[in-house]
C-alpha positions in Angstrom: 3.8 -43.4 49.8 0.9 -40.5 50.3 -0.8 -42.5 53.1 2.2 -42.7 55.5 3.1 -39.5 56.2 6.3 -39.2 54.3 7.5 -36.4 52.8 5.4 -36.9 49.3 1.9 -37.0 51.2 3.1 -33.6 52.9 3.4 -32.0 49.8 1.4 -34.0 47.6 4.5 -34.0 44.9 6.6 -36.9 43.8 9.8 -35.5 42.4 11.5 -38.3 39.8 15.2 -36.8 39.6 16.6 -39.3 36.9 14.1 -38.9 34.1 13.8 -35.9 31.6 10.7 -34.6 32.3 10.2 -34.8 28.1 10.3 -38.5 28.6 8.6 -38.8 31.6 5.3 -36.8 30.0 5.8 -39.9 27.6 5.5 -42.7 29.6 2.6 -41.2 31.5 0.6 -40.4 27.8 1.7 -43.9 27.3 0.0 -45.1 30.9 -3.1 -43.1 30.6 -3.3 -43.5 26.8 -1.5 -46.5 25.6 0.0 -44.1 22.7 3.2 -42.9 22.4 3.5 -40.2 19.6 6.8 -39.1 19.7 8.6 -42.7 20.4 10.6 -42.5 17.5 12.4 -39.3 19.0 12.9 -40.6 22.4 12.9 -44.3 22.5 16.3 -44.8 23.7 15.2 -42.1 27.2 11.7 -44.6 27.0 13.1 -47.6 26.8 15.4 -47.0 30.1 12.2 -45.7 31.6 10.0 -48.4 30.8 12.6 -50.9 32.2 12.4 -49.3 35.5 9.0 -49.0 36.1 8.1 -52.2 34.8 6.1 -51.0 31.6 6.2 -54.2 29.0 4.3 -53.2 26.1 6.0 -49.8 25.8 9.3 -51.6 26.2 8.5 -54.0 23.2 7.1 -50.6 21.1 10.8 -49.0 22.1 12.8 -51.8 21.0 10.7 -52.2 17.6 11.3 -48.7 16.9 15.0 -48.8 17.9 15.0 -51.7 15.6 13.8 -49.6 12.4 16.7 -47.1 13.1 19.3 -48.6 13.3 22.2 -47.8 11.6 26.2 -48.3 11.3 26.6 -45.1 13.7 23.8 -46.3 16.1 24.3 -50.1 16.1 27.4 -50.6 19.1 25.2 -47.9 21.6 21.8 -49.9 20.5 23.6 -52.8 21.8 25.3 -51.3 24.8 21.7 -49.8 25.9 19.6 -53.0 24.7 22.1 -55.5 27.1 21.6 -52.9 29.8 17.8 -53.2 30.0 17.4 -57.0 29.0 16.1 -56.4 26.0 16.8 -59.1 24.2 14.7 -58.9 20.9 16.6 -55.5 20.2 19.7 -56.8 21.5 19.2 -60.1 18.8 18.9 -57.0 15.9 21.5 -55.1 16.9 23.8 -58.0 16.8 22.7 -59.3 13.9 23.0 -56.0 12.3 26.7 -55.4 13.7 27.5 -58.5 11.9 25.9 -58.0 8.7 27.5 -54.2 8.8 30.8 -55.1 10.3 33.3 -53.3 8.4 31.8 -50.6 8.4 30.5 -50.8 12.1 34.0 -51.4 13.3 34.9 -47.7 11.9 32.8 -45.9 14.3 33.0 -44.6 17.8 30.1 -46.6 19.2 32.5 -49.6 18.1 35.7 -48.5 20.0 33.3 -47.5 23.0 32.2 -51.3 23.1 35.7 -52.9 22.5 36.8 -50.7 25.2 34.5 -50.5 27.7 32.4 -53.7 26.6 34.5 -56.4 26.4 31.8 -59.3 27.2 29.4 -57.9 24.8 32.1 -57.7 22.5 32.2 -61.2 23.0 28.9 -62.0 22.5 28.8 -60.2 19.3 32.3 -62.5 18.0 30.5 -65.4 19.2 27.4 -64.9 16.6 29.7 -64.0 14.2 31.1 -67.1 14.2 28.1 -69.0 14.7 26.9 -67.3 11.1 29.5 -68.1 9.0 30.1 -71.5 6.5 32.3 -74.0 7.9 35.9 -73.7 6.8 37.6 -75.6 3.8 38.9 -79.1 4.7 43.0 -78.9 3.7 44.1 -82.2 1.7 40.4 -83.3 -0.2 40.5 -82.9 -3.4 38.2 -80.3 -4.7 34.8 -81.2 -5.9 34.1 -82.2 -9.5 31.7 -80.3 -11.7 29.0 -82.3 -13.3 29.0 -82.0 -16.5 26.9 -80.3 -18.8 25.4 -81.8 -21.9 
């Protein structure tokens, strides 16, 4: 790109139009430094950025931290965003938290934003459901008999 003549050689600038330059400071830190200190704030904006340009480790650090927080508001747009950028450790959580939280999950807008516009990942998340709970009840056999105490 600077040894070809093109336009950011000319000017020695590279302008990145779809990250805030907040996040962007980030992920360099992060390059040069291997530290991210304000992850917890942004690790949503870093984790999309990390995706793109390929960045692993500071992937893994967004989805633990995304991990930590999240809660029954956050859980359905944790989910949305992990599926988005394949990451499937946070996007294991999230579902597993949805589940475990699912009456109260299923009351907020992140839900009705999934059913809605999500219905695959909705899917996915009815498919672990079921996967997690106890077989059902055999009609017609006689109930089990208690031992008996002595």
């Amino acid at each position: 790109m600077f040894e070809h003549g093109m336009a950011e050689s000319l000017s020695d600038c590279v302008n990145i139009k779809d990250i805030d330059s907040e996040v962007l400071g980030e992920m360099l830190r992060f390059m040069y430094t291997g530290s991210a200190p304000n992850l917890e704030r942004m690790a949503d904006e870093l984790l999309a950025a990390a995706d793109k340009y390929q960045l692993e480790r500071l992937k893994v650090m967004c989805e633990q931290s995304l991990c930590l927080s999240l809660t029954n508001e956050t859980a359905c747009e944790t989910l949305i965003l992990a599926d988005l950028h394949s990451a499937e450790h946070l996007k294991t959580q999230s579902t597993e938290f949805i589940n475990l939280h699912a009456n109260e999950v299923m009351e907020t807008e992140g839900w009705k934003v999934l059913v809605k516009e999500h219905p695959p990942l909705l899917e996915q998340v009815f498919k672990a459901l079921a996967t997690q709970q106890t077989p059902p009840i055999i009609l017609n056999q006689p109930p089990r008999k208690r031992p008996r105490q002595y």
